[in-house]
C-alpha positions as CSV (number, residue, x, y, z in Angstrom):
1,X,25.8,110.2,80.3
2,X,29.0,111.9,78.9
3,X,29.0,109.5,76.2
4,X,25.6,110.7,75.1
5,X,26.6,114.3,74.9
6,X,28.5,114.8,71.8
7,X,25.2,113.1,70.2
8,X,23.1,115.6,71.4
9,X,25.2,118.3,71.0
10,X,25.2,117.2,66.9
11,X,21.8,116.9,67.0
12,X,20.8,120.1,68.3
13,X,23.2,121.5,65.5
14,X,21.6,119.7,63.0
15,X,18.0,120.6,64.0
16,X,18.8,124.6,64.3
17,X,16.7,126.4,61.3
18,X,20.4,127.7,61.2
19,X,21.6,124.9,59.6
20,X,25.3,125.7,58.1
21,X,26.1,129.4,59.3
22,X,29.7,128.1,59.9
23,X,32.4,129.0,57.6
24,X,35.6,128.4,57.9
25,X,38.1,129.9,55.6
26,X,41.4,128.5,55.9
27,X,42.4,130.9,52.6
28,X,42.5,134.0,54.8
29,X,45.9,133.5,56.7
30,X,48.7,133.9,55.8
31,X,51.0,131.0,55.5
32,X,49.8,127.5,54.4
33,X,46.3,126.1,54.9
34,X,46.2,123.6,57.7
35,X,47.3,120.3,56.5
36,X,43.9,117.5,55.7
37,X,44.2,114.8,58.6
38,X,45.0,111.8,57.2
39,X,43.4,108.8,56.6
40,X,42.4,105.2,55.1
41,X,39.2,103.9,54.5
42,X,37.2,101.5,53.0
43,X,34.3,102.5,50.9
44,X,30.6,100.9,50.3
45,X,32.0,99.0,47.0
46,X,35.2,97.8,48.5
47,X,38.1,99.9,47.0
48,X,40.6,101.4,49.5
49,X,40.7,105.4,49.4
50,X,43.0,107.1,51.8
51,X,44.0,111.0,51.2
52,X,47.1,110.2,49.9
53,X,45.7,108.7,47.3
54,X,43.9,112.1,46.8
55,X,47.0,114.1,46.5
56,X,47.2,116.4,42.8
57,X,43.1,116.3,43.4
58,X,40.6,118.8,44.4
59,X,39.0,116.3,47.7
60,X,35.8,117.2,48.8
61,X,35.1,115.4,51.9
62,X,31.4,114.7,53.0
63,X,30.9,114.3,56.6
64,X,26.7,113.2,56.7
65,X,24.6,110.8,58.4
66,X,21.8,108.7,57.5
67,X,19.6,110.4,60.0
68,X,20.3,114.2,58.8
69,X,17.6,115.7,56.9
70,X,19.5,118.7,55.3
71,X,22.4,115.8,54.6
72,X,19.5,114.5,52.1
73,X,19.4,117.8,50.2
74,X,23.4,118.2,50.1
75,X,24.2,114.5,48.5
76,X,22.4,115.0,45.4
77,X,24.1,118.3,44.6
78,X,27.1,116.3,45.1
79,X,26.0,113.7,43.1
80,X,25.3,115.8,40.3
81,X,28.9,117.2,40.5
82,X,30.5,114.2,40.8
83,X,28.8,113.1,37.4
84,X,29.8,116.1,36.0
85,X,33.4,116.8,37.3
86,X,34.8,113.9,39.0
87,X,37.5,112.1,37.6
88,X,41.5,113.3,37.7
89,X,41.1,116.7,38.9
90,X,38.0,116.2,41.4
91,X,37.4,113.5,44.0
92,X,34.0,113.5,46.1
93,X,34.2,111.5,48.9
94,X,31.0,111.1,51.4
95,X,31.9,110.1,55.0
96,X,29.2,108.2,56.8
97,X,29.7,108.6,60.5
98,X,26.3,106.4,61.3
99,X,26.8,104.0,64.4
100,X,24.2,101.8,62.2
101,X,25.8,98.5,60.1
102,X,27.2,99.1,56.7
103,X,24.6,97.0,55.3
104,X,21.6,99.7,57.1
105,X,23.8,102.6,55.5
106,X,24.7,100.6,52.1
107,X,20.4,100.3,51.5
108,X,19.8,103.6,52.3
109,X,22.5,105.0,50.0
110,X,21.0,102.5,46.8
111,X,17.5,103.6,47.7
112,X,18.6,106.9,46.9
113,X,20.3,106.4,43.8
114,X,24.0,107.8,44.9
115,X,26.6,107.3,42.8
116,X,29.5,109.4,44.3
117,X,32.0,107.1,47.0
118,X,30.9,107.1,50.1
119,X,32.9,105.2,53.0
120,X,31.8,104.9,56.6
121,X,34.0,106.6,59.5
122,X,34.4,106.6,62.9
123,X,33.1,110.1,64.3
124,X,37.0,110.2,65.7
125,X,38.0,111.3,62.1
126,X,34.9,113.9,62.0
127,X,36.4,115.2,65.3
128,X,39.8,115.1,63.6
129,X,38.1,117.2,60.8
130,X,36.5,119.9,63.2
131,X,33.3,118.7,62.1
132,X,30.4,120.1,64.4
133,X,27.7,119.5,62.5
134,X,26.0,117.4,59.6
135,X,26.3,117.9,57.2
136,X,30.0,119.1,57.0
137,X,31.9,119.7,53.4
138,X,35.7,120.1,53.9
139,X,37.3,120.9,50.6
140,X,41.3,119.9,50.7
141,X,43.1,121.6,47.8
142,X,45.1,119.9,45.7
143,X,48.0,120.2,48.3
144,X,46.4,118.4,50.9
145,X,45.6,121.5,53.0
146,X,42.1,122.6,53.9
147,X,40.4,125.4,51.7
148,X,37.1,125.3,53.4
149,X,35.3,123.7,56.3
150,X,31.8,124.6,56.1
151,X,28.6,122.9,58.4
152,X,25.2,123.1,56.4
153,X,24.2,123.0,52.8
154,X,26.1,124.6,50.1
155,X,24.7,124.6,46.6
156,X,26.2,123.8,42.9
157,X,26.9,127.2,42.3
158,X,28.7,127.8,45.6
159,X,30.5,124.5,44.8
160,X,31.6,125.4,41.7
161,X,33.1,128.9,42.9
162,X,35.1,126.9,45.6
163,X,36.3,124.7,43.1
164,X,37.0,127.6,40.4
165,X,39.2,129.2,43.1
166,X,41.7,126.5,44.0
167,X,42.0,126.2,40.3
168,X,42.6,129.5,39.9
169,X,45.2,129.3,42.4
170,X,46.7,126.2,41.2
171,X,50.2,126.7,39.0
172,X,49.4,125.8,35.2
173,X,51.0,122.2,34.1
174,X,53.0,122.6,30.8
């Protein structure tokens, strides 16, 4: 029974007309940002990606799951920016925390046309993430601390301010 109640808990969150009214803006201490856990995964096409490999790089981590209806909405806004902007400066990483095989979440990602990375992860690293919710962005900065952690659906335009700001903050290379 104890084991089922983290599940529930999630899907009550996910299922809340509410879905993403939870911010979290590490930018308003003072003092660094809260270092990005780390890790090392696997994603669906085979390549390794850990965070360190990340480092110099915008991150924006995707915490979603194939049973999530507003996590349908979110990755193709993601989609469209990794198309856009991904590459040396931006890395968009979805994190699949199904319990399903990788082949059941590798068919549902090519039936909808995704072409961002997407790994799978236990839901010990969405825990390690302060994820509460699906779906979850977490946007690590370039430093490898956390900028934002935020549960629900952002848009391109919110995106894009998010990303203008830690380039903003960024020092200039010369």
């Amino acid at each position: 029974m104890k084991r089922g109640l983290p599940l529930l808990l999630l899907v009550v969150l996910c299922s809340t007309p509410q879905w993403g009214c939870f911010e979290d803006g590490s930018g308003e201490t003072d003092g660094p940002r809260p270092a990005a856990p780390t890790f090392s995964l696997t994603r669906l096409d085979g390549l390794p990606v850990s965070l360190e490999q990340q480092r110099g790089k915008t991150l924006i981590l995707d915490f979603w799951a194939t049973w999530c209806a507003p996590c349908e909405i979110q990755m193709p806004v993601l989609d469209t920016l990794w198309k856009a902007r991904g590459g040396s400066e931006l890395m968009i990483l979805g994190i699949s925390v199904d319990t399903d095989p990788a082949s059941d979440v590798i068919a549902w990602v090519k039936e909808r046309e995704l072409d961002y990375p997407i790994a799978i992860a236990s839901q010990k690293l969405a825990a390690d993430y302060g994820v509460i919710g699906f779906p979850t962005l977490v946007v690590v900065d370039p430093q490898g601390g956390i900028h934002t952690r935020h549960v629900g659906v952002l848009s391109r335009p919110e995106l894009e301010e998010i990303l203008d700001e830690i380039a903003a903050e960024s020092p200039a290379e010369g």
